[in-house]
MARRO-727598 format. One record per residue (C-alpha): residue in one letter; chain; x, y, z. Coordinates in steps of 0.2 Angstrom, whole numbers, plus 5000, padded with zeros to 4 digits. Layout:
REM MARRO-727598
{node a,A,{X,Y,Z}};
...
This chain:
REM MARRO-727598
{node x,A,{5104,4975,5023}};
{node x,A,{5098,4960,5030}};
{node x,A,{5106,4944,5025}};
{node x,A,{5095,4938,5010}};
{node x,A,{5104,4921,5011}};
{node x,A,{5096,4917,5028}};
{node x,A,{5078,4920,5023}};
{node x,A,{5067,4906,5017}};
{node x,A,{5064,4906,4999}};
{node x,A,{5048,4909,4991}};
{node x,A,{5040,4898,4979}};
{node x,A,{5039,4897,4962}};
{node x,A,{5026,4910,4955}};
{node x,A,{5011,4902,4950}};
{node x,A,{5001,4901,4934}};
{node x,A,{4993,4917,4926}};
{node x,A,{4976,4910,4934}};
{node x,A,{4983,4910,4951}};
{node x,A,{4993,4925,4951}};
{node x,A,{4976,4935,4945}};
{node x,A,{4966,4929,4958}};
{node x,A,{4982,4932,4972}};
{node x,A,{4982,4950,4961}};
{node x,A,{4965,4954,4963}};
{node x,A,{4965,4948,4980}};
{node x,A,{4980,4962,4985}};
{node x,A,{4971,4976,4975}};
{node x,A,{4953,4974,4982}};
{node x,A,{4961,4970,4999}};
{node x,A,{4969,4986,4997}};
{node x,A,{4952,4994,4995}};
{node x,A,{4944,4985,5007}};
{node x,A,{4956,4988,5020}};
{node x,A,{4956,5007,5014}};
{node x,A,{4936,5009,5017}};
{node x,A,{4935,4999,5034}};
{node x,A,{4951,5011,5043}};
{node x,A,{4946,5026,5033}};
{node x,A,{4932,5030,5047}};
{node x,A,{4946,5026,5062}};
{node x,A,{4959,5035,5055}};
{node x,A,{4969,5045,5069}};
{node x,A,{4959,5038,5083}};
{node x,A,{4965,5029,5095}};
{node x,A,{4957,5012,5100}};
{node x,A,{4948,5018,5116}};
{node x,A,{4940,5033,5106}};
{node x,A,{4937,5017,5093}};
{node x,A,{4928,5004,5108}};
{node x,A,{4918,5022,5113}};
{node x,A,{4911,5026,5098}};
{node x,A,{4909,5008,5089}};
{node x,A,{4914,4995,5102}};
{node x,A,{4926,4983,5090}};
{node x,A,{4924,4987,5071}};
{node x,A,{4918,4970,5064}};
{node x,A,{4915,4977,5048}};
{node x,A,{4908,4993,5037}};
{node x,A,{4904,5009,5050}};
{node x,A,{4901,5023,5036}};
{node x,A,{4884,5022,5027}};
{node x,A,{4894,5022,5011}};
{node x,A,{4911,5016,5013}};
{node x,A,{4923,5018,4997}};
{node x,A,{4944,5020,4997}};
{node x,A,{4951,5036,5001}};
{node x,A,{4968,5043,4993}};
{node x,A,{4977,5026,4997}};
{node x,A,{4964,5017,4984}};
{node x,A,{4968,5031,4971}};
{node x,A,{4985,5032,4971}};
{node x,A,{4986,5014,4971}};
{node x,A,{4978,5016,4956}};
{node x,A,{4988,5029,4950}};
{node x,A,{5002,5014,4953}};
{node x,A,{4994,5001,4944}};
{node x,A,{4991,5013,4928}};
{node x,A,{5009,5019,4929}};
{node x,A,{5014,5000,4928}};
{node x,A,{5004,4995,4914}};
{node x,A,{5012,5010,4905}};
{node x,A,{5029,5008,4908}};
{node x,A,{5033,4991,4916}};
{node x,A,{5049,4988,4924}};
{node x,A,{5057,5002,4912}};
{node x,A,{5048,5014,4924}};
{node x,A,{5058,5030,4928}};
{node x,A,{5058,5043,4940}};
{node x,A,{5054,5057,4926}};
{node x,A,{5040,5046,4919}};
{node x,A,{5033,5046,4935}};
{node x,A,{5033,5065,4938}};
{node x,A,{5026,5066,4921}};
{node x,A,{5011,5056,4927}};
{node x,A,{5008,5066,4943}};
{node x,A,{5009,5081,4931}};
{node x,A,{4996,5075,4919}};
{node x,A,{4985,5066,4933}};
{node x,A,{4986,5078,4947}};
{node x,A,{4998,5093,4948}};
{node x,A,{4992,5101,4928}};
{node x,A,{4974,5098,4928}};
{node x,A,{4961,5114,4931}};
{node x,A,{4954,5108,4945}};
{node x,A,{4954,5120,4959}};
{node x,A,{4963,5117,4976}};
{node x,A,{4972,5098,4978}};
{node x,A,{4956,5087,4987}};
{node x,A,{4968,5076,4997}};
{node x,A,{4980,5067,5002}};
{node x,A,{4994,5070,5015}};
{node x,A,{5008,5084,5020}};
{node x,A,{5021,5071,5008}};
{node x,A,{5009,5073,4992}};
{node x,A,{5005,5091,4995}};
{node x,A,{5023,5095,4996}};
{node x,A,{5027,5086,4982}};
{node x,A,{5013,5093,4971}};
{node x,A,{5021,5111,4978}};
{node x,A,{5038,5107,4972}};
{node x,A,{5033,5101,4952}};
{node x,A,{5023,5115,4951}};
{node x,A,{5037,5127,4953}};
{node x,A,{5045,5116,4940}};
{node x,A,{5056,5105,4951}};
{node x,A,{5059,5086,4948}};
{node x,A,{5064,5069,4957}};
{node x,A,{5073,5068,4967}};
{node x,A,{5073,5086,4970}};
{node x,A,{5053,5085,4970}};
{node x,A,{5053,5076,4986}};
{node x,A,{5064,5090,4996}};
{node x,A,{5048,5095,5008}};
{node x,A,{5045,5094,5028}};
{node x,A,{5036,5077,5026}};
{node x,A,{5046,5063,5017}};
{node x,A,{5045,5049,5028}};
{node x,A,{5027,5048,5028}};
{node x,A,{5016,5032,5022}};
{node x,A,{5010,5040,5004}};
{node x,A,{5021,5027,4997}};
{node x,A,{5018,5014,5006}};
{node x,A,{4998,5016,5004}};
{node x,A,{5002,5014,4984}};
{node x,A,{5017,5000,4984}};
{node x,A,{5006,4986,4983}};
{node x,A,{5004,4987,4967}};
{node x,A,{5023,4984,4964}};
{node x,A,{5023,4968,4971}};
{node x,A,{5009,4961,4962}};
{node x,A,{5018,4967,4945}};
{node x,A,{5034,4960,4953}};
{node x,A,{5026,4943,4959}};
{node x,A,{5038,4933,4965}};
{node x,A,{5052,4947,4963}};
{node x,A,{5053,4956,4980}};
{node x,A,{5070,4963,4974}};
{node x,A,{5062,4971,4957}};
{node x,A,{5046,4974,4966}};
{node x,A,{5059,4987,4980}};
{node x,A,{5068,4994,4966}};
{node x,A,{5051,4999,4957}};
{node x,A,{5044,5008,4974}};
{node x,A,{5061,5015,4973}};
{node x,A,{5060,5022,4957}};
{node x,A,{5042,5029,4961}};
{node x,A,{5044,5036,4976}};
{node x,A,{5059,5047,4970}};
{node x,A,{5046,5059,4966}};
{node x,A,{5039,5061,4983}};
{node x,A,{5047,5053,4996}};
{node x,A,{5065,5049,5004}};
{node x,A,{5074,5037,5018}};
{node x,A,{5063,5030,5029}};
{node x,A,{5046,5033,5016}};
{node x,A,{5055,5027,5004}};
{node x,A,{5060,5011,5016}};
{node x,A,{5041,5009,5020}};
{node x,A,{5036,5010,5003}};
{node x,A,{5050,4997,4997}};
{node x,A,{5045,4985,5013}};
{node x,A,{5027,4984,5006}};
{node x,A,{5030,4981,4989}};
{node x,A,{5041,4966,4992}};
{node x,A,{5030,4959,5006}};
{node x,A,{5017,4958,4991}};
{node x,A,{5029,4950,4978}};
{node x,A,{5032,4936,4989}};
{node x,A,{5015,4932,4994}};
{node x,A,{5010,4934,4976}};
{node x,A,{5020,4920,4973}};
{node x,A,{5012,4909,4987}};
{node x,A,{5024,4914,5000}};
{node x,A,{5020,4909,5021}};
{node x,A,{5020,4925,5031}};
{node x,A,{5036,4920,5039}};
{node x,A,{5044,4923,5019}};
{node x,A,{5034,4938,5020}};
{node x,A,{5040,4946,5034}};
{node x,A,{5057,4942,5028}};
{node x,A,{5057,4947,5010}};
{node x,A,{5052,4965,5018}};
{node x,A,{5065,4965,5031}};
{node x,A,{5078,4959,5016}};
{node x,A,{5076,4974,5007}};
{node x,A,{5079,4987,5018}};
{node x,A,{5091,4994,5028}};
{node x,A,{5095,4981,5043}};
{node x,A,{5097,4997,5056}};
{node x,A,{5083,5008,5049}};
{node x,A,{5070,5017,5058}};
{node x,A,{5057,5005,5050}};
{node x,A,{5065,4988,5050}};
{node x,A,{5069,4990,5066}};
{node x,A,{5049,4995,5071}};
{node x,A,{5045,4980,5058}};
{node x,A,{5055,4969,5067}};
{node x,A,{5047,4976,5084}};
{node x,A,{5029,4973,5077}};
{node x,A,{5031,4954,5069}};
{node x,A,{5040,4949,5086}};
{node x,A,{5026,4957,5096}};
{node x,A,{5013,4948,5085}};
{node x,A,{5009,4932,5094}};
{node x,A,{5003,4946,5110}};
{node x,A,{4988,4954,5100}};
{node x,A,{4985,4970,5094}};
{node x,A,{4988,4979,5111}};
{node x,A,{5007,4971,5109}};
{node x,A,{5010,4978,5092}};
{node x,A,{5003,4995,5094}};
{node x,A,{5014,4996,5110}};
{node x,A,{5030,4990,5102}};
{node x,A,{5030,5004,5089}};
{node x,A,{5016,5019,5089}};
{node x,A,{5028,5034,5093}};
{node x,A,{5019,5041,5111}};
{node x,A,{5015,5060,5111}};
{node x,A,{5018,5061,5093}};
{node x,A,{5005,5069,5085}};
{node x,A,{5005,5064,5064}};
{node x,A,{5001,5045,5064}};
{node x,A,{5007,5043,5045}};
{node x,A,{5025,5040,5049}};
{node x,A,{5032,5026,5039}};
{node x,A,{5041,5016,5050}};
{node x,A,{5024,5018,5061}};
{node x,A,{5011,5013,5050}};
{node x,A,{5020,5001,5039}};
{node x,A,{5025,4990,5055}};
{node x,A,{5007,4989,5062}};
{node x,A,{5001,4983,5045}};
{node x,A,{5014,4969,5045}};
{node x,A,{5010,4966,5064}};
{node x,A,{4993,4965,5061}};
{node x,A,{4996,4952,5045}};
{node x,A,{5010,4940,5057}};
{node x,A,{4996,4943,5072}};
{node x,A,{4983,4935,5059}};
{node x,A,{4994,4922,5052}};
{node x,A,{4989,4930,5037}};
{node x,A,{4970,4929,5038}};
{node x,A,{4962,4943,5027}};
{node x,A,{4950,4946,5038}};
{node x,A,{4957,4948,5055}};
{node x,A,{4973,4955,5049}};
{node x,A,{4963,4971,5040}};
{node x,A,{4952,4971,5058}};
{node x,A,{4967,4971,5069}};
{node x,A,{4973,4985,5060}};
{node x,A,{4958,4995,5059}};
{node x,A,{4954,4992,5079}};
{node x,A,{4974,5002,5080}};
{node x,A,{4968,5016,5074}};
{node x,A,{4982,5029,5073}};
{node x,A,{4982,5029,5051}};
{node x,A,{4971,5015,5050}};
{node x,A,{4965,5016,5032}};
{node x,A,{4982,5014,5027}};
{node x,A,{4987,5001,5041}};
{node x,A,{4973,4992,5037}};
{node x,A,{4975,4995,5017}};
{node x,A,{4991,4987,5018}};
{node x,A,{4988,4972,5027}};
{node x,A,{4972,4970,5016}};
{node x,A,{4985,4969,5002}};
{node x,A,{4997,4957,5010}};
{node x,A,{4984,4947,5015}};
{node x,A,{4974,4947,4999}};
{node x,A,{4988,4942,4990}};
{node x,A,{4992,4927,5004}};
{node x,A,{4973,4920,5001}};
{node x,A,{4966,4929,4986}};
{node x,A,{4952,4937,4984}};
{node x,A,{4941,4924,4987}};
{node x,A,{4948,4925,5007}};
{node x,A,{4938,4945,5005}};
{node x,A,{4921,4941,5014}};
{node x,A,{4908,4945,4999}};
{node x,A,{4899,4957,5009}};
{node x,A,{4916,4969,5009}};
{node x,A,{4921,4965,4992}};
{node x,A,{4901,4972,4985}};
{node x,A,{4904,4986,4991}};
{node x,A,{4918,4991,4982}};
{node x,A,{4913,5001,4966}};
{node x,A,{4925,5011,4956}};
{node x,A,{4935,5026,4962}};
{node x,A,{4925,5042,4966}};
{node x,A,{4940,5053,4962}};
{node x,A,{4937,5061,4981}};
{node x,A,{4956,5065,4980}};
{node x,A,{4962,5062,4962}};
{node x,A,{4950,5065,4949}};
{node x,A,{4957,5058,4935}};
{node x,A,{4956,5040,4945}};
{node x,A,{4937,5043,4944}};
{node x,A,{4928,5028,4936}};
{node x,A,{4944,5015,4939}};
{node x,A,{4940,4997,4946}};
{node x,A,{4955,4992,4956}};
{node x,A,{4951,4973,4951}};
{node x,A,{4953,4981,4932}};
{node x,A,{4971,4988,4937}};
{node x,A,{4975,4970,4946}};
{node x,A,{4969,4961,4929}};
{node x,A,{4981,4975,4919}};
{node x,A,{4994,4969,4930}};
{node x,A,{4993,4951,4928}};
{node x,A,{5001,4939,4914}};
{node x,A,{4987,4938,4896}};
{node x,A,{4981,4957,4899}};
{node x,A,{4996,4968,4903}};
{node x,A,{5004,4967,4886}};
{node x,A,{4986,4972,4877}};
{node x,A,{4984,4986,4889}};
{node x,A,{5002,4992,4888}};
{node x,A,{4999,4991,4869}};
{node x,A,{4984,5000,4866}};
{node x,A,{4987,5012,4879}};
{node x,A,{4971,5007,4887}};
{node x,A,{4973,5011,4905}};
{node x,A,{4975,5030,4904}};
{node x,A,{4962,5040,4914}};
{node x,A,{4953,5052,4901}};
């Protein structure tokens, strides 16, 4: 592990009327991020400049999140339920009640990691046991950390353990890495943190010689050279799945260093990527929304976020992810968590 000592420390968290707005900023950033890259996602930038010339904002005619939004969401609820006594058997039962039990026809989406997984409880298996499939280091849980770090504000340690714990279910090594980079990135910007004590928390809490701290490291490095720099430095040539891990997770931070933590050229430079750019661009909208809040979210991008659909999971339909960010902030988690408010009907 990287030397925790050497990294800068982050500040204090703020008060509960700051840490909403940096909460709601990470979630709806998420979101935002999520509906910009979802039309980009496994292009690459020349079939981008071809068919849009640079994305400078919405390209569908009704942009919404895709499953990174909803299983965020599924995060957040998961939270608010269980807090940081969250275990790995509390989060298979929620994927058994939300997604893997319900009479719903065939699964609607998602990636190879969450089909496998969905596979594996369904023939009765468990975490970690769950998360034995041919995809575990993908980014399906890195598209729903954020949500981690923003209960964890200020705690990137707690925040990685929590992703941890979550990701037993689905994921393993390096997705379990990616998802652990993310959350703690998020708790230290929650708590006011620069992007340099961004960067760092991530790198601090995973393994110094791993697949992605060493892309991580190769993207932030490569920042100050653009976009072109960082996809170079760690987009995996020939390689035909873009939601690796190591990949997607270290463009989303290259894209946050490139902006200097600016929400809205950080969620651009990741969409213009391509490769998985709704999650890329997802998860720099959440680092960068918590950097700035969400007033940093250009209005015209925030409007257009509604609630979920429930395209992929269906019991997400009709949640707000500025409702899950509000659960997951100081005056309104212990009401929710009380009255059991935030389960999907």
């Amino acid at each position: 592990m990287a030397a925790i000592a050497c990294i800068p420390s982050a500040p204090a968290p703020e008060d509960s009327a700051g840490r909403r707005e940096r909460a709601r900023g990470a979630l709806l950033g998420l979101a935002v991020g999520d509906a910009l890259g979802a039309p980009a996602e496994n292009m690459r930038p020349s079939e981008i400049r071809a068919r849009w010339g640079r994305i400078t904002g919405y390209v569908a005619e009704h942009p919404a999140g895709t499953d990174d939004t909803e299983y965020a969401i599924l995060t957040g609820l998961l939270l608010a339920r269980h807090g940081s006594a969250l275990t790995p058997e509390q989060v298979g039962a929620a994927w058994h009640e939300w997604i893997a039990d319900r009479c719903e026809g065939p699964f609607r989406g998602a990636g190879f990691s969450e089909r496998g997984t969905l596979e594996n409880l369904r023939r009765g298996l468990a975490a970690p046991l769950s998360a034995q499939h041919r995809h575990p280091w993908s980014d399906g849980l890195a598209m729903r950390a954020a949500p981690h770090g923003v209960f964890a504000a200020g705690r990137p340690a707690e925040a990685a353990r929590l992703a941890a714990v979550d990701g037993s279910v689905s994921h393993d090594g390096e997705g379990i890495y990616g998802g652990q980079a993310v959350a703690a990135g998020v708790a230290a910007a929650m708590a006011g943190a620069p992007v340099v004590t961004v960067v760092a928390a991530a790198l601090a809490l995973v393994p110094e010689d791993s697949w992605t701290a060493r892309s991580l490291r190769r993207a932030v490095t490569a920042a100050h050279l653009g976009e072109r720099a960082v996809r170079s430095a760690v987009v995996v040539g020939g390689y035909p799945w873009t939601d690796l891990a190591p990949e997607a997770v270290a463009l989303a931070f290259g894209a946050y260093a490139a902006a200097d933590g600016d929400f809205e050229q950080a969620v651009l430079t990741a969409v213009n990527m391509g490769r998985d750019a709704d999650t890329t661009a997802a998860v720099a909208g959440a680092l960068a929304g918590a950097t700035r809040g969400v007033h940093a979210i250009p209005e015209a991008w925030a409007a257009a976020i509604g609630p979920a659909r429930g395209s992929c999971l269906p019991a997400m339909a009709g949640h707000h992810v500025l409702d899950i960010a509000d659960l997951l902030t100081p005056g309104t988690f212990v009401l929710a968590a009380d009255n059991d408010t935030e389960a999907p009907t």
